[in-house]
C-alpha positions, 0 to 999 in steps of 0.5 A, spaced: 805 190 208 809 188 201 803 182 201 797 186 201 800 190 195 802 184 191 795 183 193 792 188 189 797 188 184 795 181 181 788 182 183 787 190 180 794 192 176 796 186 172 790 184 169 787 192 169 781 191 174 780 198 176 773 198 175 766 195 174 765 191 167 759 188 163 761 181 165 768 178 167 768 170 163 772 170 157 767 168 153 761 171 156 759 165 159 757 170 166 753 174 162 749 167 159 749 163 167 747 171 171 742 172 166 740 164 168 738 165 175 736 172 174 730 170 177 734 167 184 736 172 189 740 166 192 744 161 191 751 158 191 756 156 186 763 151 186 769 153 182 774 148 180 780 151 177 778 158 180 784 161 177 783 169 179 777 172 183 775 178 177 780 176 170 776 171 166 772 168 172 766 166 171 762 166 178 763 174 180 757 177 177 753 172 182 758 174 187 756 182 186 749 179 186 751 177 193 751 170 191 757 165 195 760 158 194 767 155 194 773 156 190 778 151 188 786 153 185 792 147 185 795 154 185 797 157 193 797 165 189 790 163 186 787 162 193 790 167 197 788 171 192 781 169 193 781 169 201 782 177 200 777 179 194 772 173 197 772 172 204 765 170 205 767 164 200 771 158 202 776 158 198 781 152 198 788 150 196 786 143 193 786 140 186 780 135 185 781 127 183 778 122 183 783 119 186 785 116 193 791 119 194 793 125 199 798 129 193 798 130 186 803 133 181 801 140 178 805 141 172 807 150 171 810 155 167 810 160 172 805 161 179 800 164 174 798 161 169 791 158 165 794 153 163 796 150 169 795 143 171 795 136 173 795 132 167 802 131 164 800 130 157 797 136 157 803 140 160 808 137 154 804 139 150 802 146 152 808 147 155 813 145 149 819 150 153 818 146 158 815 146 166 815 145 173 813 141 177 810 141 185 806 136 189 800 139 192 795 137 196 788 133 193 781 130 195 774 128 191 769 134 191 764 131 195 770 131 200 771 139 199 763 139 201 763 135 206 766 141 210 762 146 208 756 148 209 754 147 203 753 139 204 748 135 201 745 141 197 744 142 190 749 146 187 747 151 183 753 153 178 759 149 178 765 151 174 770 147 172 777 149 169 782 144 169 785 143 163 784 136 161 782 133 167 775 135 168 772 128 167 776 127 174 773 132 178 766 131 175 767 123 178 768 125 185 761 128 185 755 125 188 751 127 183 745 123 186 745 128 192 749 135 189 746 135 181 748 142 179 742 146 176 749 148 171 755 145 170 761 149 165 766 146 162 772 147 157 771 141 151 776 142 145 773 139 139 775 141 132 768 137 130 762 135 131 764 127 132 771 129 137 765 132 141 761 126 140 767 122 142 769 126 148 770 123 155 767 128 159 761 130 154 759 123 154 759 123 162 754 129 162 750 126 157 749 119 161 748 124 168 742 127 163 745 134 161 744 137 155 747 143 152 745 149 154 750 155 151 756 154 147 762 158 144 769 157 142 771 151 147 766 153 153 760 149 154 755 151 159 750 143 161 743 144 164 740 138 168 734 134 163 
């Protein structure tokens, strides 16, 4: 009983999700990627770095569209919450890497937090009061794929959030198999030539994507 209402807590109370919204990304990438695949009735998202199933999420208006997929948080709070607003989904408890390994370090403030991650700059920077660390379980994202039903398909919308490592997980995905129609991902660039010179706007480039929608650190790629 007291999980089911922390449950609903996290989920509705603490960040007042009572009730229906125009759209539920912080920037109003949602609205952009819905209005994208309006005429798509059907079809599948990946989110890395999931976070939470409504706050600031970028893949629930095509949920509420009856669309499904599979979401991903390094944060066990974050899956479990996932696993009871999303049953339909796969939701997995992983961080992704490119990395042969089975653990990685997660670098935290508190077991909710948007800032949470693996990379370890990243968190002494974010983090000047200091942090925790846990080791978490990891794998590739063609691995993730591998066991759902969802191996081997184009995905239609993948979302990545994960602070600082995005170039990671981008290179754990078969591209010549899975080619996402539309990829979002955070790039903070204070000008046009730190853009130019970022790691994981360079890798899209050279896979032929090309910006489709852009604000403040949030860029949404489409396939050339």
């Amino acid at each position: 009983m007291y999980k089911y209402f922390s449950n609903i807590y996290n989920l509705y109370w603490k960040h007042k999700n009572f009730f229906p919204k125009k759209q539920y990304s912080c920037f109003g990438e949602d609205l952009f990627v819905s209005d994208y695949f309006k005429n798509q009735d059907s079809g599948f998202y990946v989110d890395v770095g999931s976070y939470h199933p409504f706050f600031w999420n970028n893949t629930y208006l095509l949920h509420k569209k009856k669309w499904s997929g599979i979401n991903i948080d390094a944060n066990p709070l974050s899956t479990e919450l996932f696993k009871f607003a999303r049953r339909d989904d796969y939701n997995f408890n992983l961080a992704i890497t490119n990395k042969k390994k089975n653990k990685i370090t997660l670098y935290y403030r508190r077991k909710m937090n948007v800032l949470n991650t693996t990379d370890e700059s990243f968190a002494k920077k974010n983090f000047p009061n200091g942090y925790e660390t846990t080791d978490v379980e990891c794998s590739t994202l063609d691995s993730v794929l591998s066991k759902t039903k969802y191996k081997g398909k184009v995905i239609d919308f993948l979302n990545i959030d994960v602070e600082n490592t995005e170039k990671d997980v981008l290179e754990s995905l078969s591209f010549e198999i899975y080619r996402p129609k539309l990829i979002c991902v955070e790039i903070h660039s204070e000008s046009e030539e730190n853009l130019r010179n970022n790691i994981t706007y360079q890798f899209l480039l050279e896979k032929k994507y090309e910006i489709a929608w852009q604000k403040e650190y949030s860029f949404i790629f489409s396939h050339v």
